[in-house]
C-alpha positions as CSV (number, residue, x, y, z in Angstrom):
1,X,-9.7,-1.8,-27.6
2,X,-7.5,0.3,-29.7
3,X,-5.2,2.8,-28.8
4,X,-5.6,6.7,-29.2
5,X,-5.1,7.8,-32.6
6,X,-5.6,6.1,-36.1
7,X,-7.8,3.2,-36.8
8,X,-7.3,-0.1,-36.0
9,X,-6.6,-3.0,-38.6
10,X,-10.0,-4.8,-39.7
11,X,-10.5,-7.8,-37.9
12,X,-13.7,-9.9,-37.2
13,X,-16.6,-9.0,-35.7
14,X,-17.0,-10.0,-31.5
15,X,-20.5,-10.2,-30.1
16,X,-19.9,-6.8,-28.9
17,X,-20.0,-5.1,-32.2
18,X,-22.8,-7.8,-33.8
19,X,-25.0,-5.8,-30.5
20,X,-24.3,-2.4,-31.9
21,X,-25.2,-3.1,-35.1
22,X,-28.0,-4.8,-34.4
23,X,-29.2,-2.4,-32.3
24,X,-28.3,0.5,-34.3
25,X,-30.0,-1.3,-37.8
26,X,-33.3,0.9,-38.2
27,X,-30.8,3.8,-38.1
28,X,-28.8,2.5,-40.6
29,X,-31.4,1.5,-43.0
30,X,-33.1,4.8,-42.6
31,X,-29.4,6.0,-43.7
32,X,-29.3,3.9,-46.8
33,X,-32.5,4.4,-47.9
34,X,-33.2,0.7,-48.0
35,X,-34.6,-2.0,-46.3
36,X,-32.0,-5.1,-45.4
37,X,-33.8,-8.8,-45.1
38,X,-29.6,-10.0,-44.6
39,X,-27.9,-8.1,-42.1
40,X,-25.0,-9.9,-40.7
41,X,-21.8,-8.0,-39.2
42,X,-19.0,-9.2,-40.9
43,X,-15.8,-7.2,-39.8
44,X,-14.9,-4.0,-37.7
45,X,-12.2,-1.1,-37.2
46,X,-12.2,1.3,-34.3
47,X,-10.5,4.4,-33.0
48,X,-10.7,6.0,-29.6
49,X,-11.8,9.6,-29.5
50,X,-13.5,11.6,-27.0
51,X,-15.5,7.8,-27.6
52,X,-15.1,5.2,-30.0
53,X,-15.4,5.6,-33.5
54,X,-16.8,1.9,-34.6
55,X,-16.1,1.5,-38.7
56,X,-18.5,-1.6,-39.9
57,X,-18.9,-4.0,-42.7
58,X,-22.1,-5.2,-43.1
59,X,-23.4,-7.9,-45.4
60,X,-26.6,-7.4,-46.5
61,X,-27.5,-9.7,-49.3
62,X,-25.4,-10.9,-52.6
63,X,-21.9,-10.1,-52.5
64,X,-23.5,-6.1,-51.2
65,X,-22.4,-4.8,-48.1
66,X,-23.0,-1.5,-46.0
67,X,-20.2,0.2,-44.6
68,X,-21.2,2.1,-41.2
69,X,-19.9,4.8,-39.0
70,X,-20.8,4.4,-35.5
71,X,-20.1,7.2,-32.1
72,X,-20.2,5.6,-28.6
73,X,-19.9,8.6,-26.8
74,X,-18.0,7.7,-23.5
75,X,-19.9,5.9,-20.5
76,X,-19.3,9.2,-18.4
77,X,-21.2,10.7,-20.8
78,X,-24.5,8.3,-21.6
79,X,-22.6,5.6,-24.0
80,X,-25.1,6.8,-26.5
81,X,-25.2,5.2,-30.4
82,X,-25.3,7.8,-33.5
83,X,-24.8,6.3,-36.6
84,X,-22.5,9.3,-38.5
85,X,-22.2,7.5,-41.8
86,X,-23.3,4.9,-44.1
87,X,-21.8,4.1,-47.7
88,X,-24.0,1.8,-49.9
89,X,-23.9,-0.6,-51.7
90,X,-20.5,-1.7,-51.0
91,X,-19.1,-5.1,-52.0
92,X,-17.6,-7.4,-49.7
93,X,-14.4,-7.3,-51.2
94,X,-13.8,-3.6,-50.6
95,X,-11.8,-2.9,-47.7
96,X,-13.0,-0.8,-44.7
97,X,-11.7,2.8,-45.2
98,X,-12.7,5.6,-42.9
99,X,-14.9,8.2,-44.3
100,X,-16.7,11.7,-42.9
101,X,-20.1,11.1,-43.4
């Protein structure tokens, strides 16, 4: 869990962000305008809000990666999903920065 304020450092994904993304894939695809046969979480950043702000990298086929914004709003109100951003294609070299849309 990260504390209020600024982004975390990127670290691996846990199974708890693999879930998300997973869950949240049709959204992100629909987002990128493509269609993904690889999708494997590879790393993560987060920052507490009136939520949690999730920041993913997301391999998605030769040395190309999606970058993905994803709200959980707060358990007190629904713990709903939104993807709010996707940058693509990405390499898996570039770093995870945050970004506003």
């Amino acid at each position: 869990m990260s504390a209020c304020g600024g982004f975390i450092p990127e670290k691996p994904v846990t199974p708890e962000e693999v879930k998300i993304c997973r869950e949240m894939k049709p959204f992100i695809e629909a987002k990128a305008g493509a269609n993904f046969r690889a999708y494997i979480p590879l790393s993560f950043r987060t920052q507490v809000v009136a939520g949690v702000k999730y920041l993913v990298k997301v391999y998605v086929g030769v040395d190309k990666c999606v970058h993905v914004m994803i709200f959980q709003a707060l358990p007190c109100n629904g713990g709903k999903l939104t993807v709010t951003g996707v940058q693509h294609p990405k390499t898996a070299s570039e770093p995870l920065i945050p970004f506003d849309h």
